[in-house]
N, C-alpha and C positions, 0 to 999 in steps of 0.2 A: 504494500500500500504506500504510496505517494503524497506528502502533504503535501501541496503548495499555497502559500497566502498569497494576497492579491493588499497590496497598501499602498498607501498615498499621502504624503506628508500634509498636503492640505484639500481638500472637498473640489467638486466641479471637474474630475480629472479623466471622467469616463470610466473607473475604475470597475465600479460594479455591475454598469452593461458589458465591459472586455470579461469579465468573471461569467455572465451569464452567458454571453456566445460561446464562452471554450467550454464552459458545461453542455450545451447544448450540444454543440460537434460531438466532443468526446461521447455524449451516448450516444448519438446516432450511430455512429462506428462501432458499437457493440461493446463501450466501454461501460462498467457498473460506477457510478460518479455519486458522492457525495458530500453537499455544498452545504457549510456551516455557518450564517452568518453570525459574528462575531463583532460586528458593529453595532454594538444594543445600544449606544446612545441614538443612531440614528437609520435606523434600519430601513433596509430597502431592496434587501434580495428578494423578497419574496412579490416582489411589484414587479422587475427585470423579468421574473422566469415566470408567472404565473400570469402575468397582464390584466386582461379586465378579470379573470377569474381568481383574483388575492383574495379576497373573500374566502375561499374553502381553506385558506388556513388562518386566519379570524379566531379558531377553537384552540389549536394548535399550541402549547405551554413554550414546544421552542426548546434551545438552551437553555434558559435562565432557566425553565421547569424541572429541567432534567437537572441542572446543577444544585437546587436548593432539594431536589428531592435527593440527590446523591449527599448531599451534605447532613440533609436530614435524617435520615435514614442510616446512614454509613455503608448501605450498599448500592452498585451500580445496576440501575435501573437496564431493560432490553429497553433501547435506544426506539425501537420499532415505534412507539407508542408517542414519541416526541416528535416525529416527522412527517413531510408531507409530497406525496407521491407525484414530480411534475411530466407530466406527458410528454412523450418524444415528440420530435418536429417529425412528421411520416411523410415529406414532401419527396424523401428520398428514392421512393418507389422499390427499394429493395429491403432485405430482411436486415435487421440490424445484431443477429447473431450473439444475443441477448443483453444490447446495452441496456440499461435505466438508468433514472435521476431523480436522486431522493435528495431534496431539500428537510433539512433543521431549522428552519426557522428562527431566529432571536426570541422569540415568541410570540402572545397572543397581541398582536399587532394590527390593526388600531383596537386600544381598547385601555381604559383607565385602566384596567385589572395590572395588565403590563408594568406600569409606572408602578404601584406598588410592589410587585416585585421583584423588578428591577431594583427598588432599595435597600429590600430585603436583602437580595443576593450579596452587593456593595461589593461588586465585582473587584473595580479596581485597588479599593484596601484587602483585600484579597492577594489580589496580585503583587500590589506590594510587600506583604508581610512572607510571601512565598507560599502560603496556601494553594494558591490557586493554578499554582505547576502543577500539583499532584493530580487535582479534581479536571484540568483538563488533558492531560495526557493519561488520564481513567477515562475520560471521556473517548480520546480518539482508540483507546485500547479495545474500548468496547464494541465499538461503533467496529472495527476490524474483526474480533472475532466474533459481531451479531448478525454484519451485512456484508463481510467480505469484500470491500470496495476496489477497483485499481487505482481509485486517484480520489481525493479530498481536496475539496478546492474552500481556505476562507478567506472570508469578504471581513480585512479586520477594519479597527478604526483608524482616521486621521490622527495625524499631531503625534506628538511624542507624552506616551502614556505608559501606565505601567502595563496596561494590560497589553497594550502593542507590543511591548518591551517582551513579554511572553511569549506571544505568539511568533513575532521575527528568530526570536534566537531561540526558544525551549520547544516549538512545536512543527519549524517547519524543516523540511526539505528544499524546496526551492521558494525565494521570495521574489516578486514580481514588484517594483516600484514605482506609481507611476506620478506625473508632475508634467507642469505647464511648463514653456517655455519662459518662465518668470524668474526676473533675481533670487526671492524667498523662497523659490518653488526650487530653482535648482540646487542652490547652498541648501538649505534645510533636508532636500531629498539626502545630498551626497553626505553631510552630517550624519543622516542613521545609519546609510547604508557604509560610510566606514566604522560608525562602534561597533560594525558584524564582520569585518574585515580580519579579526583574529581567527572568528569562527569559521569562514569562509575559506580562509588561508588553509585549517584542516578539513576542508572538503564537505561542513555542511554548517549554514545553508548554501546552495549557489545563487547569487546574486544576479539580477537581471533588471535595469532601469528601462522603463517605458515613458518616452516624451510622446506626450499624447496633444489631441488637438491644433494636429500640425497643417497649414495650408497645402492644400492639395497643388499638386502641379500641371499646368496643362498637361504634360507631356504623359501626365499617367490615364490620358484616353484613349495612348495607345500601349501603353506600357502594359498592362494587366497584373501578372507575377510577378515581374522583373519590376526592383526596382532603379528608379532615376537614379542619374548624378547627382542630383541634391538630394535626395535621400541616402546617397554614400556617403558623401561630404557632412550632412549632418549627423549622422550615426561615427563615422567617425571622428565629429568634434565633439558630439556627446563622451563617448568613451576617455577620448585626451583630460576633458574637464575632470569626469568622476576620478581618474588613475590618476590626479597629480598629487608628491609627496606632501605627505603632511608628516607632523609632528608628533607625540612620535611617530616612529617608522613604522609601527605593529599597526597601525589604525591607515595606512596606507593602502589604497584598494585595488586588488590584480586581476586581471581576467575577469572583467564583469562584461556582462553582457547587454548588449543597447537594442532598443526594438522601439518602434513606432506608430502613432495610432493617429492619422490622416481626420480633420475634421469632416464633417461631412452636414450641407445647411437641414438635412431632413431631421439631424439632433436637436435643431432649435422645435420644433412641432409636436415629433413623436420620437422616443428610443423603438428601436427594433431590432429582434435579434437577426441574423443576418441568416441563418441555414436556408429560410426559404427560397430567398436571392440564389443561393450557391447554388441551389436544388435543382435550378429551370434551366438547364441546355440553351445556348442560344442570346442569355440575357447579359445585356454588359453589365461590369460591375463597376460599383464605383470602388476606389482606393481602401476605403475606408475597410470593405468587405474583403482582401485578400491580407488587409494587418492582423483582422482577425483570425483569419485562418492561419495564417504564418505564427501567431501567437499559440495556437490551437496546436498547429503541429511542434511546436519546439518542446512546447510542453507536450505531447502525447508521445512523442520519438516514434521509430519508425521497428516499433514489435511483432512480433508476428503476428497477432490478432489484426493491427492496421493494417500489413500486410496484404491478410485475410478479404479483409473488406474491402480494401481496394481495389481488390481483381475484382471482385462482384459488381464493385462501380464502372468498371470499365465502360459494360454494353450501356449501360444508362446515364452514368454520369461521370463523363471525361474528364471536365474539367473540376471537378471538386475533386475526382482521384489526383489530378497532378499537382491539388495544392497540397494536399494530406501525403505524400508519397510523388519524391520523385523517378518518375518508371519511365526508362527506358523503351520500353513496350508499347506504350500509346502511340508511337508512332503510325505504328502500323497499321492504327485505325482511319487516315484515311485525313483528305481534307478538310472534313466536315469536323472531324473530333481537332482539329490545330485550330482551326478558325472558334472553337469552341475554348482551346483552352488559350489562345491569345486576343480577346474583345476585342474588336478593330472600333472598341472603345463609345461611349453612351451616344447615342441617336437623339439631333437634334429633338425638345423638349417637343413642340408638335407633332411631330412623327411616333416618338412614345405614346401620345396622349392619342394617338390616332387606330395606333395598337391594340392600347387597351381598351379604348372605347368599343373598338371592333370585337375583342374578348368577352366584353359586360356582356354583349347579347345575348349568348348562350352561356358564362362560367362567369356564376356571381361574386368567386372567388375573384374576382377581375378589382371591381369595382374599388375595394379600395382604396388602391394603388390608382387607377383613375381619378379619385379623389383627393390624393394628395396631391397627386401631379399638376391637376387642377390649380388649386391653391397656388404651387410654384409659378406656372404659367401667368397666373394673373398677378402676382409680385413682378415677374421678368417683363410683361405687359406694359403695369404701372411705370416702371424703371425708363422705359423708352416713348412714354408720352401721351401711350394709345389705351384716354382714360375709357372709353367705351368696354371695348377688349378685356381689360382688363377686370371690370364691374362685368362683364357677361360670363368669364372664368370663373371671377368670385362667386355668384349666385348658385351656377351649376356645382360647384365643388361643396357649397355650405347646403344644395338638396339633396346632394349624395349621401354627405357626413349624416344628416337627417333621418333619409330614409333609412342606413345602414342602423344607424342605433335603434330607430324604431321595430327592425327585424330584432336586432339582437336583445328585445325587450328592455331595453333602459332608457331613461329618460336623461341620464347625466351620462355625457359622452365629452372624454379632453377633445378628440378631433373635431368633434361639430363646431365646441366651445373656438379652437382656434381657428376655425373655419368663418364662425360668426366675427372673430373679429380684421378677420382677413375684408371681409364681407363690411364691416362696417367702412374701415378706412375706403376701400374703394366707392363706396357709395359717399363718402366725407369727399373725396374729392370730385366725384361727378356733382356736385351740389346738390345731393339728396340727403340734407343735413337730419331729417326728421325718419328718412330710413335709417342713417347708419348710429344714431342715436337708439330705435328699438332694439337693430342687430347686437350694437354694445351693450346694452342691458343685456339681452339673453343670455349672450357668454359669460357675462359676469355673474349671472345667477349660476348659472351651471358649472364658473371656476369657485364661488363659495359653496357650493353644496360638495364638492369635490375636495376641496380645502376643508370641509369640516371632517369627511373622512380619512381622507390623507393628507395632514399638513405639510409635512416634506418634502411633499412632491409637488403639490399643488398651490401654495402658498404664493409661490413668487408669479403663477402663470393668473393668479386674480389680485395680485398688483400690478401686473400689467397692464392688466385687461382695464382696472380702474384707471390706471393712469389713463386709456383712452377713453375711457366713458369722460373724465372730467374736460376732454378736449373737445367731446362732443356734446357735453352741455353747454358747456361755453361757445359753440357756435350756433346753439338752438336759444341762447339767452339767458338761461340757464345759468345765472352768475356762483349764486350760492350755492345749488348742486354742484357744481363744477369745483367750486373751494370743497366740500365737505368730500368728494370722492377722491379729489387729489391726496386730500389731507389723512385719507385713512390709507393711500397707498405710502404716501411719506413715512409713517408707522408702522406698514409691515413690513417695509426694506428695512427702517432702524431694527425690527427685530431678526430680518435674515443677515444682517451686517454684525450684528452682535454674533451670530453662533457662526459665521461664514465670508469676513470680511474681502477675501479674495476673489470670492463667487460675485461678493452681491450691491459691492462700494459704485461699479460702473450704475448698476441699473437706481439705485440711491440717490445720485449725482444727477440725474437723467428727472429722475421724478422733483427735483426740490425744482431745479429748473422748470421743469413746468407745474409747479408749487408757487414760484415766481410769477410766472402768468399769468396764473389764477386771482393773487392778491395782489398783483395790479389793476384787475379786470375790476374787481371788486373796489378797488380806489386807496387798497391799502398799500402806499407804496412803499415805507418804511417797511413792511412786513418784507415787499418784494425784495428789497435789497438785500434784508437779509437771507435771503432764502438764494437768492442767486449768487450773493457771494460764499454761503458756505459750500454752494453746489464747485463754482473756478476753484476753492480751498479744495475740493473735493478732486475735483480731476488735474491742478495742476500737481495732487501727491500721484495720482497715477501715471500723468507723463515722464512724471521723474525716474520710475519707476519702468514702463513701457513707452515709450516715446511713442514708437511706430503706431497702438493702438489708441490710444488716450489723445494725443495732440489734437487731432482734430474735434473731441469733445470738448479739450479745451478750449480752442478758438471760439467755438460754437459758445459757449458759455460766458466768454469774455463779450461777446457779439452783446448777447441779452443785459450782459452787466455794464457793457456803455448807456443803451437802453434806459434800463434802472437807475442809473447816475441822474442820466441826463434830467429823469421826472421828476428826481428827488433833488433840482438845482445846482446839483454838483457836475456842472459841464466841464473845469479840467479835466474832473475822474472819468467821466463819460469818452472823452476823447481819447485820454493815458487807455480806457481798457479797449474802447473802438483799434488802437493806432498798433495794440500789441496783436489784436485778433489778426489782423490788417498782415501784419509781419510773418506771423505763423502759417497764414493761410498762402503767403507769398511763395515762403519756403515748401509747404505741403505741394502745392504746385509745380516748382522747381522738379521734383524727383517723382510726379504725376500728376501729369495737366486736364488729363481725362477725366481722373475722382475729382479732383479738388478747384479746378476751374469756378463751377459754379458757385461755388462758396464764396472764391474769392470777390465774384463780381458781387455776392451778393453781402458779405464784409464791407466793399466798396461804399455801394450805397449806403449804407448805414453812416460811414465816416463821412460822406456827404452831408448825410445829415448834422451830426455831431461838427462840424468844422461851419456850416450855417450858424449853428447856435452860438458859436465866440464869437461870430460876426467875421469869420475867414471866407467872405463870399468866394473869392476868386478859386481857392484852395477846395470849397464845396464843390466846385463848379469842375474841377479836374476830377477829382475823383468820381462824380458822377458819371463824367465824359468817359472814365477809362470802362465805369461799368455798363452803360451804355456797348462800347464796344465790344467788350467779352462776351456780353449778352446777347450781340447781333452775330458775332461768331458761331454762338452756341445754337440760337435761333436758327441760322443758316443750315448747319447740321444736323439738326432735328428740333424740327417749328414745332412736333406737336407738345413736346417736352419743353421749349424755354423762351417759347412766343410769349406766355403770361408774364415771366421773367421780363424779358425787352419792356414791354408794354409798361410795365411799372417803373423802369428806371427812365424810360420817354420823359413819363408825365413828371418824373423829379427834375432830370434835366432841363425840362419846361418851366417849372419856378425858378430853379438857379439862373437860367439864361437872364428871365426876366429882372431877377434883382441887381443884376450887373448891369441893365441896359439894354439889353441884346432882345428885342420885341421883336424882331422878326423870327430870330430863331429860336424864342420861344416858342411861338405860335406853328410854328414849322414841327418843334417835336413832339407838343401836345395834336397836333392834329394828327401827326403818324399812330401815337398811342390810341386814339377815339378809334383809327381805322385801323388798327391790330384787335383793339378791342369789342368793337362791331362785326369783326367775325367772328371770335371765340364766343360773342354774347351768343351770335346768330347758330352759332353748333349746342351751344351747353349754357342758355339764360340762366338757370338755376346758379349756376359756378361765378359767370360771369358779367351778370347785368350789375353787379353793386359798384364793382370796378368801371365797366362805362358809365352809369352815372357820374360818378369822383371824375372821371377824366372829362366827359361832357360839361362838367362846374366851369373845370379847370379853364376848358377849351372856351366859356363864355368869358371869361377875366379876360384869359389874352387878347380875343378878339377884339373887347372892349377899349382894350390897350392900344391897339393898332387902330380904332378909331372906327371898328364893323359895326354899328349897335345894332343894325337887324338880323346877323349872324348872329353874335353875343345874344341877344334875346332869345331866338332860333336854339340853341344848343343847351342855356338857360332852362329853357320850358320842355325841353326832350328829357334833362334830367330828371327836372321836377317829374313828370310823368311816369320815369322809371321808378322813383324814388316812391311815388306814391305806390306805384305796386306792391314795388318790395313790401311796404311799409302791412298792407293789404296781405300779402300772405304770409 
């Protein structure tokens, strides 16, 4: 029997989804697996492997049962009685030569009962006092001569604990470590994994670092197995980093082994184990799905039982056989099993979706995975402009998410829930403010009702979800809903910040900021200031920190906190934070003009603004002009994405001209704005008539200026008319 623990010096690392895919492989292949979670402060294996069906182990006492009955007692309980039976993935179409997977549970989870005896147990003074070496290495002895297992996989805790401290050195055979690409993440990993460097030195445990959540590379669309040059290059600078001497010598770390776990954006929605993916012939994978398998096989090695099953996979499944086993032998299968086992890499997003759609009709196993795909398409949609497109993806994927939960008898479904809010934002931007205001309720009742059963997991996806409802009350008018729902996500980041400050300080920083918004909307502008400067406190520690990720929230942050200066009559401040955003987004630019383009121009404008206000007319008047320009760039390239962009720096550049003198060319670039405007009204009123009106104002001043009064009046009374609409519905 084989222990392996699975750790992570700090939370958010993919840890216990990579735990639950090599459980799932290893039984498919006909391995007997037994997964112990050992993370009782914050448990979560039995959500990874059991999905919507957690619930059937709800009854389930878990570890901690087994141990306070083993402690109570003074004899070792048959483990049988403590665990919970999770079904093979049977996508593999062949016999599995009698693998299973028996999940141990932490315990009865969700449920107060748990919390109390989780106190009871008081695990980690346990640990510390040395108790609790005995009682779990009784544990794994039993569990050996009860269930026979070939491999024990645990899911321990984060941080440096005593009861980690147990599990790394007194329980395992090999330990898998995994960590973000982060300063804290990387120092604090190689810190554990060298106080195991004595142990390791004599041959157990073997050591193995996992840098997880790594950006994928074009190049692995055609890559498949094989990995990149940058994934050489990084696995070998991971290794250099962990192996450099330390002090003493003994605690110096040799021969460890580096592995990689490829982000992938379908983790932001849903976790999924990957077998099914492997299972289907024909289907590309993404990166993400052969780390796992290569993580799978390093740990299952290559015994004769794999062996075994791998010939059997041959006729059905080539390419799962050549990740689990490399054979020779597949050759000879022919063009169809090479093109299988090397993906000539994912098919444009419509053509997937054209696929599956084609599947739904007849295999409602399809659907889905048409449903997610959906969602993506109409994010990719939004991205390039084409807000229609993308609001008709949203709708179809939030009636699929629907109808699938109402098959599978539930009313509380996370995909519908993130579906609904995919569904709202696209509907917030076609100006159907009072649709995507319903849509955000719903998901947010279905992320609290899911939040109350699983907070863990669910917690941070209905602070999300609140932070968008408060955006969509606030454009339904909705002043003080908008404050109170902002306000209650503010409070549950402060509490996922408290137990998980690495995970959840970005999305914190994100919510006070539009916390700020809100209590400026509402007139409190002292409050604003403060809430937007603790958000810049907040991300400029994470630039310092992650530069590459964080800067641009930064900027983004500084943008709103000139803003904030300015309402609160502190125009230096406003311009000092305007002039730095200004600088960052210059540099963002520099080294990619494609992301960070529009920021800039739209940074630009703002300091136009802010340079008006000290009475820098000339100085407003550049900077608009520069944004102006960017924005007619951008525009050029794709009107339907940054025409509204133009349109608004027009009508600014229209006032600046004017304050300098410049009435012709005032009126010159409010009238291009009115007829930029005039047609986005004419496609999408809803979105766009509030903005023709403001420019229609504009356009009666200047005319008035140049001396037109029955143009000026004309353009005057077109507003009013709009005005009165709006006002009407």
């Amino acid at each position: 029997m084989k222990t392996v623990v699975f750790y992570s010096y700090k939370g958010g690392t993919g840890r216990t989804l990579a735990l639950a895919n090599v459980a799932t492989l290893a039984a498919a292949v006909g391995k007997r697996v037994v997964v112990i979670d050992m993370d009782l402060e914050a448990p979560g294996t039995t959500y990874k492997l059991l999905g919507a069906d957690y619930g059937q182990a709800s009854s389930c006492r878990g570890l901690v049962g087994y141990l306070l009955d083993m402690i109570e007692s003074g004899e070792r309980p048959d483990p049988s009685g403590y665990l919970v039976p999770v079904p093979i993935v049977a996508e593999l179409g062949v016999e599995t030569d009698g693998g299973e997977l028996l999940l141990i549970p932490a315990g009865r989870v969700p449920s107060a009962g748990y919390f109390g005896e989780l106190r009871r147990l008081n695990f980690d003074a346990r640990a510390a006092d040395g108790s609790a070496v005995g009682y779990m290495r009784g544990v794994l002895e039993q569990i050996e001569a009860s269930l026979a297992p070939e491999l024990v996989l645990i899911d321990a805790r984060t941080g440096i604990t005593n009861s980690n401290s147990l599990a790394l050195s007194e329980l395992a055979d090999e330990v898998y470590a995994f960590y973000l690409d982060l300063p804290e993440q990387r120092d604090g990993t190689r810190m554990v994994l060298r106080s195991l460097a004595p142990l390791a030195r004599a041959g157990h445990p073997t050591l193995t670092a996992v840098l997880s959540r790594v950006p994928a590379e074009s190049e692995h669309s055609q890559a498949g197995w094989t990995q990149t040059a940058g994934d050489r290059e990084r696995l070998e600078s991971t290794i250099a980093f962990l192996e450099q001497p330390t002090t003493p010598t003994e605690f110096t770390l040799e021969s460890v082994t580096a592995l990689q776990l490829h982000h992938h954006p379908n983790l932001v929605v849903s976790e999924e184990l990957v077998l099914p993916r492997l299972a289907k012939p024909g289907v590309a994978l993404y990166p993400l799905a052969w780390d796992y398998a290569r993580l799978a096989r390093q740990i299952l090695g290559d015994d004769p039982l794999l062996a075994k099953v791998t010939k059997r996979l041959k006729k059905h499944q080539p390419h799962l056989a050549a990740v689990l086993a490399d054979d020779p032998d597949l050759r000879a299968l022919g063009t169809r099993a090479a093109a299988e086992l090397k993906p000539a890499g994912e098919e444009p997003l419509t053509a997937r979706i054209a696929t599956y759609r084609a599947a739904a009709q007849h295999d409602p196993a399809a659907v889905p995975t048409l449903a997610s795909l959906l969602v993506s398409l109409s994010q990719a949609e939004r991205e390039v402009g084409r807000r229609q497109e993308a609001l008709d993806a949203a709708n179809e994927a939030a009636t699929l998410h629907r109808d699938l939960a109402v098959r599978g008898g539930t009313t509380v479904s996370p995909n519908l829930a993130a579906a609904l809010n995919n569904l709202s934002n696209r509907l917030s931007d076609s100006g159907d403010r009072t649709g995507a205001l319903a849509a955000i309720e719903e998901a947010v009742y279905l992320y609290r009702a899911l939040a109350e059963t699983n907070p863990a997991e669910s917690t941070p996806d209905l602070a999300m979800s609140l932070n968008n409802l408060s955006t969509c009350r606030s454009e339904t008018g909705d002043r003080a809903g908008a404050l109170q729902a902002i306000e209650e996500a503010v409070n549950l980041y402060r509490g996922l910040v408290a137990t998980n400050p690495a995970a959840f300080t970005p999305d914190l920083a994100n919510s006070l900021h539009n916390l700020s918004n809100q209590l400026s909307e509402t007139g409190d502008r002292t409050g604003a200031l403060a809430a937007i400067e603790e958000a810049v406190y907040l991300y400029r520690a994470l630039a310092e920190t992650n530069p590459a990720e964080s800067t641009p929230d930064l900027a983004m942050s500084l943008n709103n906190l000139s803003t904030c200066r300015s309402e609160t009559g502190d125009r230096a401040g406003a311009l000092q934070a305007i002039e730095e955003a200004v600088n960052l987004y210059r540099g963002l630019v520099a080294t990619s003009p494609a992301a960070f383009t529009p920021d800039l121009a739209a940074s630009l404008h703002n300091l136009s603004n802010q340079l008006s206000e000290t009475g820098d007319r000339v100085g407003a008047l550049e900077a608009i002009q520069e944004a102006v320009d960017l924005r007619r760039e951008l525009a050029r390239a794709n009107p339907a994405a940054f025409t509204p962009d133009l349109a608004a720096s027009l009508h600014n550049l229209s006032i600046w001209r004017s304050g300098v003198g410049d009435r012709v060319g005032a009126l010159e670039a409010i009238q291009e704005a009115v007829d930029l405007r005039r047609e986005l009204a004419r496609a999408n009123p809803a979105a766009f008539a509030p903005d023709l009106a403001a420019s229609l104002n504009n356009l009666s001043l200047r005319l008035q200026e140049t001396g037109d009064r029955v143009g000026a009046l004309e353009a005057a009374e077109e507003a009013r008319t709009l005005y009165r609409s709006l006002v009407d519905t």
